[in-house]
N, C-alpha and C positions, 0 to 999 in steps of 0.2 A: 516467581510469577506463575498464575493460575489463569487459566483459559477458559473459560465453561461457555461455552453452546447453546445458548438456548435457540428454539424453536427450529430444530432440524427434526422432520420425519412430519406426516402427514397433520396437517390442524396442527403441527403444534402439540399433539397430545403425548409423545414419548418424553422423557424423563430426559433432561439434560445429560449432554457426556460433556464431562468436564476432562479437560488436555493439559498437563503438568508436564509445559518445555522444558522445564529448570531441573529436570531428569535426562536430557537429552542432551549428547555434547552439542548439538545443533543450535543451543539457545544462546544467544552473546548477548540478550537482555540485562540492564545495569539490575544487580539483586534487588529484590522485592519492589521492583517500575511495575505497576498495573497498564495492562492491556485498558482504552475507555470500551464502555459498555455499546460504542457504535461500532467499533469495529467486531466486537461479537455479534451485534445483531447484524449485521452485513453480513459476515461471514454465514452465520445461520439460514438465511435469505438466499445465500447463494448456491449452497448446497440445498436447502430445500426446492430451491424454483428450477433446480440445474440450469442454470444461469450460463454456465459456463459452457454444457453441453459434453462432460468430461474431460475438460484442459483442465491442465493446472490452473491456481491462481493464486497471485498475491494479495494485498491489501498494504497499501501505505498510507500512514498516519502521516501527516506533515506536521500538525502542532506537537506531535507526543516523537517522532523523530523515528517510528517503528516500522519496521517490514514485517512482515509474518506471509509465510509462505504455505500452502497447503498444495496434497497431490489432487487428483482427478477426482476422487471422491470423499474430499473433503478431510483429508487427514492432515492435521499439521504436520511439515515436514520441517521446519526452523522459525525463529525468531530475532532480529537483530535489531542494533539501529541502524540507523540511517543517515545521509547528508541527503541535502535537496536546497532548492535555488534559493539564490540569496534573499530575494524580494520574496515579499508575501504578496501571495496572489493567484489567482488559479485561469489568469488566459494566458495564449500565448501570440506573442506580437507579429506583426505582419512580416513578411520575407523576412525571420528573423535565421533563419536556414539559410539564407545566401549573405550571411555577415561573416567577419572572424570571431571568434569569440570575445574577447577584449575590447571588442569595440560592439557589443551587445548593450544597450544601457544599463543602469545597474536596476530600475523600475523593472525591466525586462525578463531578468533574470529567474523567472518564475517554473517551478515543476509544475505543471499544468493540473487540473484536478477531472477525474472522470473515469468512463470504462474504459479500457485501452484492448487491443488482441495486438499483440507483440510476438518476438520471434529474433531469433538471428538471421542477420543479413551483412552486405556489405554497405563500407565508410570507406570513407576519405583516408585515413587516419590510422585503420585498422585491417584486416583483414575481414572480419567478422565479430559483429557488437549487436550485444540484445538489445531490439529497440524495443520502447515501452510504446513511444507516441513517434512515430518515422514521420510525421507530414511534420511535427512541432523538433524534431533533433533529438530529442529527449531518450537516453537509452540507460539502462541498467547495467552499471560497470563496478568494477574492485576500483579502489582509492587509483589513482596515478602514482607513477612510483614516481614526478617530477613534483609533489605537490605538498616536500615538507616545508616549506615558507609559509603555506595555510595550516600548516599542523592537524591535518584532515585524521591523522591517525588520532591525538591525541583528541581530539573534537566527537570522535566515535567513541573513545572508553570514558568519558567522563560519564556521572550519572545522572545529568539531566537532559532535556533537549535543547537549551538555550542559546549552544555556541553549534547548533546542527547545520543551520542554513546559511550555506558556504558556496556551492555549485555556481556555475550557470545558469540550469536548468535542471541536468543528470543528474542521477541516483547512484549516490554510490555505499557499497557497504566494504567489509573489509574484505582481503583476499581469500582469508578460511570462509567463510560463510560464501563466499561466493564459490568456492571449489565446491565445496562441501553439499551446497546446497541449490545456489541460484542454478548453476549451468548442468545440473544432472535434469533438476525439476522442467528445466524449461529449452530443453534441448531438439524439442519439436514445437515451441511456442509455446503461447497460453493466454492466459486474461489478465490485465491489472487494474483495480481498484484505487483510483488513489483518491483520498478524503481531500474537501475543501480547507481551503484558507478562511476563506470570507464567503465566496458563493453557497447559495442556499442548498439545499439536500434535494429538494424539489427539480431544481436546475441540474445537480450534476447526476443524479442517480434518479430521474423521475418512478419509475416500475419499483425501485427500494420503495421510496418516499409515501408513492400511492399506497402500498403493502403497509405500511407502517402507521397512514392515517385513518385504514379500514380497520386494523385490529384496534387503536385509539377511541373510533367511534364503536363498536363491538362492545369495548368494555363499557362506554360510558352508558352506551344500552342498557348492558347489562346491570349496571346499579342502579338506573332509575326501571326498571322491572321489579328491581330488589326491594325497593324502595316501598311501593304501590302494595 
């Protein structure tokens, strides 16, 4: 799996840095799964607008089942997959925080989709869990070691996304990647990115989307100039 960057450094005018995880023990990527070209151009966008402000930050793919993790200034530090909520969909349901979980519906069951500033905090449950989205429940955790009946491990190494969306709501990746990677990165917080199910680009990433319709109309300028 190959990473390439585009449009990081000022206009857009520097030369792509292309990022080769599948070098990195950090990558649990299924071999030759492509990154889609929104989550490079996110990623690009985030590091060039400093979006972030020098937090870490991830990006989660829900259709493609991926995490990809980068430091403060934009360096990839891993790539994995991922579980996330069973239901497709990107809101999250009213007092769905003061239910048990089982008795969540299963329509409910949604990873919410947007910007998030996260962090470790306390639970109920835990001592201390990275939340992504703390007003929705929603936290960034290693598989449950109670949850071979769902076969969340197996559901993680197979090589497509199809059998990913299992959760609640949580995000879970496996225990290496999260030692390894989640809780050094984000050990004083950060930003998460997670892409829609269904909601528009416009709705959950507006400042992306507008970026992305100016460079659109830009080029189409530029050909009917070309044109004349």
């Amino acid at each position: 799996m190959a990473l390439a960057f585009a449009g990081i450094g000022a206009a857009n005018a520097q030369e792509a840095e292309v990022v080769q995880p599948a070098t990195s023990p950090n990558d649990e990527l299924p071999q030759d799964q492509p990154v889609s070209d929104m989550v490079i151009e996110l990623a690009g966008w985030v590091v060039a607008t400093k979006d972030t402000q020098g937090y870490p930050f991830a990006i989660m793919d829900k259709g493609n089942a991926q995490i990809l993790v980068f430091d403060g200034n934009g360096k990839l530090r891993g790539a994995a997959p991922g579980l996330f909520g069973s239901a497709v969909g990107d809101h999250t349901a009213p007092a769905v925080t003061h239910v048990a979980l089982s008795a969540i519906p299963g329509k409910d069951r949604t990873t919410p989709a947007g910007r998030f500033i996260g962090g470790y905090g306390p639970a109920a449950d835990a001592e201390s869990v990275l939340w992504v989205d703390y007003d929705a429940a929603i936290s960034l955790h290693p598989i449950p070691p109670g949850s071979k009946t769902e076969r969340r491990a197996e559901r993680l190494a197979t090589p497509t996304p199809d059998d990913n969306r299992i959760s609640h709501g949580c995000i879970n990746v496996s225990p290496t990647f999260y030692a390894a990677v989640i809780n050094p990165t984000f050990a004083k917080g950060g930003v998460f990115y997670v892409l829609p199910d269904v909601d528009s680009l416009e709705k959950t990433f507006p400042e992306f989307a507008a970026s992305r319709a100016g460079k659109a109309a830009d080029g189409e300028g530029g050909k009917r100039h070309a044109s004349n």
